[in-house]
C-alpha positions as a printed Julia matrix, in Angstrom:
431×3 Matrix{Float64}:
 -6.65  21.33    1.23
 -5.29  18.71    3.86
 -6.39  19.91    7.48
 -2.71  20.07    8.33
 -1.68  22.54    5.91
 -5.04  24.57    7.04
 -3.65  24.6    10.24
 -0.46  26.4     9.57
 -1.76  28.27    6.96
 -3.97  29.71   10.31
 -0.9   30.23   12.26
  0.95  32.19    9.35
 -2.51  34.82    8.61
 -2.79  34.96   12.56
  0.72  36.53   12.67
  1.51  38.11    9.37
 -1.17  38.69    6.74
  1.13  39.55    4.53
  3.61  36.33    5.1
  0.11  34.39    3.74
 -0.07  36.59    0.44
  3.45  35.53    0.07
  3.55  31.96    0.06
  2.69  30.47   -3.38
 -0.44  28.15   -4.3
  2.09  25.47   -3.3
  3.36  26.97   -0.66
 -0.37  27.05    0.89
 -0.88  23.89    0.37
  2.0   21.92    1.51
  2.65  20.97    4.87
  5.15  18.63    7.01
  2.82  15.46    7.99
  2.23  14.73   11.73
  0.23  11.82   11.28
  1.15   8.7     9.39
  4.24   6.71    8.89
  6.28   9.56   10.33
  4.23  10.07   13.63
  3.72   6.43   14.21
  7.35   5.74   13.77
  8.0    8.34   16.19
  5.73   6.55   18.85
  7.14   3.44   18.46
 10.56   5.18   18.97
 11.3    3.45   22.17
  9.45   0.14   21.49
 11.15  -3.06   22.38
 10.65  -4.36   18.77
 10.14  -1.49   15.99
  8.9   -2.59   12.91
  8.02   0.94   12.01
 10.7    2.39    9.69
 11.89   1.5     6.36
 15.66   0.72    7.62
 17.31  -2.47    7.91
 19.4   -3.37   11.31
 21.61  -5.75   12.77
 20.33  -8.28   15.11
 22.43  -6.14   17.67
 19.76  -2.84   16.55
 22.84  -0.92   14.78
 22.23   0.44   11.5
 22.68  -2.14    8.8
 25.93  -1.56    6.44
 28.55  -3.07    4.35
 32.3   -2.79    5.74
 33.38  -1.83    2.96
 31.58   1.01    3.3
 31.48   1.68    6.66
 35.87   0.62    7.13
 36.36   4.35    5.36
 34.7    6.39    7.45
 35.51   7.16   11.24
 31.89   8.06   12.36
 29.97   6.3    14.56
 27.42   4.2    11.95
 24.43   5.93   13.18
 25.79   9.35   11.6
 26.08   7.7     8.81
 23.89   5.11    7.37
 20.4    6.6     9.36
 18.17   9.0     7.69
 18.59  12.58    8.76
 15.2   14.45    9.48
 13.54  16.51    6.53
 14.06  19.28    8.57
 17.77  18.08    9.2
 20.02  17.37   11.83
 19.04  19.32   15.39
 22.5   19.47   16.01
 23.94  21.32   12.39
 20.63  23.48   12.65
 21.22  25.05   15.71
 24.97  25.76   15.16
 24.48  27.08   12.17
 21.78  29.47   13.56
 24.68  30.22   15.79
 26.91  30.98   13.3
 24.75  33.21   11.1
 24.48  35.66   14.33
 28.47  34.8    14.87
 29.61  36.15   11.06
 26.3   38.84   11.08
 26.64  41.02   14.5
 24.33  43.34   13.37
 21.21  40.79   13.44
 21.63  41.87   17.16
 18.86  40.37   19.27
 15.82  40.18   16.21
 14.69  36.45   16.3
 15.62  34.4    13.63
 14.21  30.76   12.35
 15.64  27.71   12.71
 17.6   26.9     9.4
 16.05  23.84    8.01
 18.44  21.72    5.95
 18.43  21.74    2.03
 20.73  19.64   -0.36
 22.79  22.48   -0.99
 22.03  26.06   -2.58
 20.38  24.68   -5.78
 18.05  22.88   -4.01
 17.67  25.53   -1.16
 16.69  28.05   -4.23
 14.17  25.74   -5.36
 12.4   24.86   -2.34
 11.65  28.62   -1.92
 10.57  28.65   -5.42
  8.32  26.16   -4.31
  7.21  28.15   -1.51
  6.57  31.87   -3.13
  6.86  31.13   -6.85
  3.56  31.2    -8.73
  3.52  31.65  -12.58
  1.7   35.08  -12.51
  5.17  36.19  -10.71
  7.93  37.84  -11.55
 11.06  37.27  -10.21
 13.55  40.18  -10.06
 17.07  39.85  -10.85
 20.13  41.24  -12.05
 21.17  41.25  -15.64
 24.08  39.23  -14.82
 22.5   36.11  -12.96
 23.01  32.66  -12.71
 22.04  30.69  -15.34
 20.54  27.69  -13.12
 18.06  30.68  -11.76
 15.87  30.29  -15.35
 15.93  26.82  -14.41
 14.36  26.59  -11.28
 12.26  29.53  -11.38
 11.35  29.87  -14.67
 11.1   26.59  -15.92
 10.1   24.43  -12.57
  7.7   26.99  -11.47
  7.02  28.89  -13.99
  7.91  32.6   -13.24
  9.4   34.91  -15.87
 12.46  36.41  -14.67
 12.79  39.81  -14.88
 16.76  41.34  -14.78
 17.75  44.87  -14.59
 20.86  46.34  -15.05
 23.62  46.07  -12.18
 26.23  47.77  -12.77
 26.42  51.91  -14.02
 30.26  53.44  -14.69
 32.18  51.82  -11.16
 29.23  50.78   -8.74
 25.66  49.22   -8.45
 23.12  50.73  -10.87
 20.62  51.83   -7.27
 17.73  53.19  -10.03
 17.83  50.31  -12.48
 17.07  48.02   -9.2
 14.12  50.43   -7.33
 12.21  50.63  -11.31
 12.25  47.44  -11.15
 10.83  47.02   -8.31
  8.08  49.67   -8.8
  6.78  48.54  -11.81
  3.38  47.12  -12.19
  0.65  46.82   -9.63
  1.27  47.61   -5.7
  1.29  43.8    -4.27
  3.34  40.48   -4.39
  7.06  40.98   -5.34
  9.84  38.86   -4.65
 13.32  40.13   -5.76
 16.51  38.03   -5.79
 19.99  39.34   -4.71
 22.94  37.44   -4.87
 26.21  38.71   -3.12
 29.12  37.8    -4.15
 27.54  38.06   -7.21
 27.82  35.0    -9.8
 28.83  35.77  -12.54
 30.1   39.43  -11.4
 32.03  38.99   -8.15
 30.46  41.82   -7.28
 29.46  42.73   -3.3
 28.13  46.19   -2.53
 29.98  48.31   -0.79
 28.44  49.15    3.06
 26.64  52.41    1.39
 25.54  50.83   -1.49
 24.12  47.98    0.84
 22.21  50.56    2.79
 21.04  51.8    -0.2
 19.33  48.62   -1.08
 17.93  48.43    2.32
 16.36  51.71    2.44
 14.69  51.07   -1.28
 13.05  48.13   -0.03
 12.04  49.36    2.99
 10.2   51.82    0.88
  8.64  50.08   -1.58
  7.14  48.22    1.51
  6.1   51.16    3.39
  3.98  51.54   -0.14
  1.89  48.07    0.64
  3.89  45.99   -1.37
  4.97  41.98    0.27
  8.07  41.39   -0.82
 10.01  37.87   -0.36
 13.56  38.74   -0.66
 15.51  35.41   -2.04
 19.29  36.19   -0.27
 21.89  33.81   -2.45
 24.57  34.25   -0.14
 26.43  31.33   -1.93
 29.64  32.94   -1.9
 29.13  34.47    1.67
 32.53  35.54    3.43
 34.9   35.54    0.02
 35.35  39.41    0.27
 38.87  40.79   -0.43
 38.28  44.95   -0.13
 37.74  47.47    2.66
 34.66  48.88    2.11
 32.38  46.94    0.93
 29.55  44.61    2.93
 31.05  42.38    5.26
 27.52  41.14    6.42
 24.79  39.56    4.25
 21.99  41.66    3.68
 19.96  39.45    5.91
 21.34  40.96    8.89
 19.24  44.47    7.77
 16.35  42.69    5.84
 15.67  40.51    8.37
 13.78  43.06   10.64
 13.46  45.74    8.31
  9.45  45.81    7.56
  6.51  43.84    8.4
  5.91  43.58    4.38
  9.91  42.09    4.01
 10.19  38.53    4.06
 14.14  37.72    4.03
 14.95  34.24    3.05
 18.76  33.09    3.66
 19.76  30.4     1.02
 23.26  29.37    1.93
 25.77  26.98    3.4
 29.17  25.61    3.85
 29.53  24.5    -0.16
 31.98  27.68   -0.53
 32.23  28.52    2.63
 33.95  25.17    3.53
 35.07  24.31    0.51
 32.78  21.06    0.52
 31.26  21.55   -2.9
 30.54  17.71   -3.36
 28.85  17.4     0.38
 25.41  18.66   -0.54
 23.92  20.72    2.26
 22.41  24.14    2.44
 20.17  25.82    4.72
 17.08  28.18    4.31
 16.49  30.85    7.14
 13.89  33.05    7.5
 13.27  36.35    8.9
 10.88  39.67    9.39
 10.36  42.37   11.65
  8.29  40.78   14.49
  9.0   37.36   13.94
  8.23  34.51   16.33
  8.8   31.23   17.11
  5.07  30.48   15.52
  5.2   31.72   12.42
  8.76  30.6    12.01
  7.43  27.45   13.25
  4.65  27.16   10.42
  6.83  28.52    7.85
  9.75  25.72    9.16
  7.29  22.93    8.46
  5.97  23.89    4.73
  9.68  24.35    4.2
 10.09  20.89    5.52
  7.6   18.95    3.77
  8.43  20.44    0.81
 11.52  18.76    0.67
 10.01  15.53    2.69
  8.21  15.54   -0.71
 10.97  16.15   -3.0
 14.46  14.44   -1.46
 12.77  13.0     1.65
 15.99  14.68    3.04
 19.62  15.61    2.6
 22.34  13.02    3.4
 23.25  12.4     6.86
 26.97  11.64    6.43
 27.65  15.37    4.99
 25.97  16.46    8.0
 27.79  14.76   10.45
 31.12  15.23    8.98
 30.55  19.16    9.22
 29.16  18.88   12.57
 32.59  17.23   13.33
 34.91  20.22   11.47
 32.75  22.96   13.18
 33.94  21.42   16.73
 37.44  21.02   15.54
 40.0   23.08   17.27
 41.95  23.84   14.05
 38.48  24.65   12.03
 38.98  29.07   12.17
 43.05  28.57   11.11
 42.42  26.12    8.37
 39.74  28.21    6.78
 41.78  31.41    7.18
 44.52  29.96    5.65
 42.42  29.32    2.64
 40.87  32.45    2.34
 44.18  33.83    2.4
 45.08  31.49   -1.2
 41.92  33.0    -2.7
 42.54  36.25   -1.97
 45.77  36.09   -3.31
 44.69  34.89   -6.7
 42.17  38.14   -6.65
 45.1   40.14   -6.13
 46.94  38.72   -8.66
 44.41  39.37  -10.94
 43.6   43.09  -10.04
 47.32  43.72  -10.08
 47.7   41.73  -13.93
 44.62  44.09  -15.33
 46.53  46.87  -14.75
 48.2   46.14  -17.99
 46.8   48.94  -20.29
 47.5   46.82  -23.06
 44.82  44.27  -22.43
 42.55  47.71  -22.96
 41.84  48.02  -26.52
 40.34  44.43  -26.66
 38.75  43.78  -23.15
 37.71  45.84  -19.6
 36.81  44.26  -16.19
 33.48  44.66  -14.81
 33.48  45.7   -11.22
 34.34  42.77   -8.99
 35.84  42.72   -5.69
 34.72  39.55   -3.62
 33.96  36.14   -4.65
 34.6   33.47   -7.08
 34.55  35.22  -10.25
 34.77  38.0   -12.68
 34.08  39.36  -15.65
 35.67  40.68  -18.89
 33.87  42.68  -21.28
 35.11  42.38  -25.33
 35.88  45.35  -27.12
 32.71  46.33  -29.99
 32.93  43.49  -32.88
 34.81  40.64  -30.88
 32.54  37.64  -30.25
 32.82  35.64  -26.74
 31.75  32.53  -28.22
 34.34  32.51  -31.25
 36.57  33.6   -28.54
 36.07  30.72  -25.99
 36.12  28.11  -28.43
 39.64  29.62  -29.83
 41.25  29.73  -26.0
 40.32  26.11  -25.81
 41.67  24.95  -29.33
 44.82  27.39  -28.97
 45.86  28.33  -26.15
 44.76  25.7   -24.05
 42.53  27.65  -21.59
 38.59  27.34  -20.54
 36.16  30.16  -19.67
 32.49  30.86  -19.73
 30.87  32.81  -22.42
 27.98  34.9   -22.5
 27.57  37.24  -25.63
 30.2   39.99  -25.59
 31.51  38.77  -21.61
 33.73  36.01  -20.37
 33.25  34.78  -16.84
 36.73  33.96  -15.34
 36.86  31.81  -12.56
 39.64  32.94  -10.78
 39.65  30.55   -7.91
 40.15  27.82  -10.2
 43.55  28.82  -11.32
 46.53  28.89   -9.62
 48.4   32.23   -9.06
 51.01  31.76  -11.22
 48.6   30.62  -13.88
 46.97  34.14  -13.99
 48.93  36.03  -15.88
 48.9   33.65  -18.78
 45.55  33.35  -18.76
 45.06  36.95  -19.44
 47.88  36.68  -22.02
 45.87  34.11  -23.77
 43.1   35.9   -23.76
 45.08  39.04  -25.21
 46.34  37.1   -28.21
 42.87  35.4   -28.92
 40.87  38.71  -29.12
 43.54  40.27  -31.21
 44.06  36.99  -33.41
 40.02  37.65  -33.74
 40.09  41.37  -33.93
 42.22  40.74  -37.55
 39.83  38.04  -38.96
């Protein structure tokens, strides 16, 4: 194992034990290089003439770039043609770490890393797969889960997923998720909760967050380590009293000396900036510090030194630049205000008892998304491919479910959608 990663690996034991047992055979082994091309470009930072770096200049020491490129964008070229650190920008990764405290109040004064800067949530996901994910693990999940999750877990690292069932009658099924979690052997567990949940829309309400809390907190009063992966994706896109306002970080985060809470998010959903690329993994634990975050900050980063190199520089800047602006809160009120009026739309059109003898909504109530479920004999596949050739409309299939997308359709589009469905299953239920 390279000296480096021994190093941190020292740093991690000497503070947590149980952070060590954690980290995957990958995760022990990788580490963020202070020697080499990095360090020595580093040193010869200030030189006169810098021959260092793999980046091309003007005589005049300004980044190299084509005006055809740089004529469309009004950033200084140094936020935009320069490579951003693996870890990412200082700047984004400190207001961000302001931000989580800002929209989490509860976090209070428990110490927090330093986000480090993914290319977005799928890649965020991933590098803690890379971290914690060895093949003899299991990674926990609810029944209704993103598909990309098999991907990266199951097929990049290979760990099995394991689901459970989330929903029983109106609410989260609380027993399905703590047998999970108790099965097998007392040791290494690392669970995945995603809120608003994708495909679901689902976010537990404030009791059945505590809920959650207070099972985990258990099972690690047992002995058990347990990495909790926090999708927080859709963070912020809640439209009920009632329910969790906070992401679960803000109680994981300095729960239990065996809880590990990992924040995978960023401003893809929140900012409505799906096609910008950047994400952010935080980390937290009860009796945290700035050296173990440190140590965990650096696998994190070399990691993705050794998979991107690092996440574009451009996307960073230009949120850097929106986060300052004096219209930023207004603007992205005013667009919360267009998705939550689709929601409504869409709670208030399901209250046609009609639609009842071919379809039911799961329980949603935040997010991006929900969920129909087909009456007994109607098949979602036969019925996706009929809204498309028919009646004109798309949605996502799985078995006996649709996923409807709600914040892809206009308002006034809503009602026709269900209508469509309505005919389809009952064109089907005849057949």
């Amino acid at each position: 194992m390279n000296p480096q990663a021994e190093e941190l690996n020292l740093i991690i034991r000497e503070k947590s034990s149980a952070v060590f047992e954690m980290l995957s055979q990958r995760g022990k082994a990788i580490y963020f290089p202070k020697k080499g091309i990095l360090a020595q470009s580093a040193e010869a930072g200030k030189a006169g003439i810098n021959a260092t770096i793999g980046m091309a200049v003007e005589d005049n020491g300004s980044p190299m770039r084509l005006e055809s490129i740089a004529s469309r964008v009004d950033l200084k070229p140094e936020k935009i043609f320069l490579y951003a650190p693996s870890f990412g920008r200082p700047e984004i990764r400190a207001e961000w770490k302001k931000m989580i405290y800002k929209k989490n109040p509860s976090i209070g004064n428990a110490e927090i890393s330093l986000p480090i800067v993914t290319n977005a949530l799928t890649h965020g996901i991933s590098m803690a797969g890379y971290m914690f994910c060895d093949p003899a693990d299991q990674v926990i999940v609810p029944d209704l889960f993103w598909e990309n999750y098999t991907l990266t877990f199951t097929n990049a690292y290979g760990s099995p997923l394991k689901p459970y069932k989330l929903f029983k009658n109106d609410g989260l099924d609380l027993a399905a998720f703590e047998t999970a979690l108790e099965e097998g052997v007392t040791g290494k567990k690392i669970v995945l909760l995603n809120f608003p949940n994708n495909p679901a829309g689902y976010t537990p309400t404030q009791t059945e967050q505590k809920s959650l809390v207070r099972i985990l907190k258990a099972s690690a009063e047992k002995g058990n380590k347990i990495v909790v992966l926090i999708d927080d994706a859709y963070f912020g896109l809640c439209y009920e009293d009632g329910i969790a306002r906070e992401s679960i970080f803000s109680s994981l985060c300095s729960a239990h000396e065996n809880i590990l809470a990992v924040k995978l998010d960023g401003p893809t959903k929140e900012d409505y900036v799906w096609g910008f690329r950047v994400g952010f993994i935080t980390y937290g634990i009860k009796g945290g510090d700035a050296a173990i975050y440190g140590a965990l900050e650096s696998k994190t980063a070399g990691a993705i030194r050794g998979n991107i190199s690092n996440a574009a520089n451009i996307s960073q800047s230009l949120l850097l630049e929106a986060y300052s602006h004096p219209e930023y809160e207004t603007q992205k009120t005013a667009k919360y205000e267009i998705m939550k009026s689709r929601y409504c739309e869409v709670k208030q059109v399901l209250k046609n008892e009609t639609y009842e003898s071919y379809f039911k909504a799961l329980p949603f109530n935040s997010g991006y998304f929900m969920c129909i479920e087909l009456a007994e004999g109607l098949d979602g596949e036969k019925i996706r491919k009929l809204l498309i050739e028919k009646y004109s409309i798309g949605v996502i299939a799985f078995d006996n479910l649709l996923r409807i997308a709600f914040s892809g359709v206009a308002k006034s589009n809503i009602k026709p959608l269900f209508e469509g469905i309505y005919e389809a299953c009952k064109e089907m239920s005849t057949k």
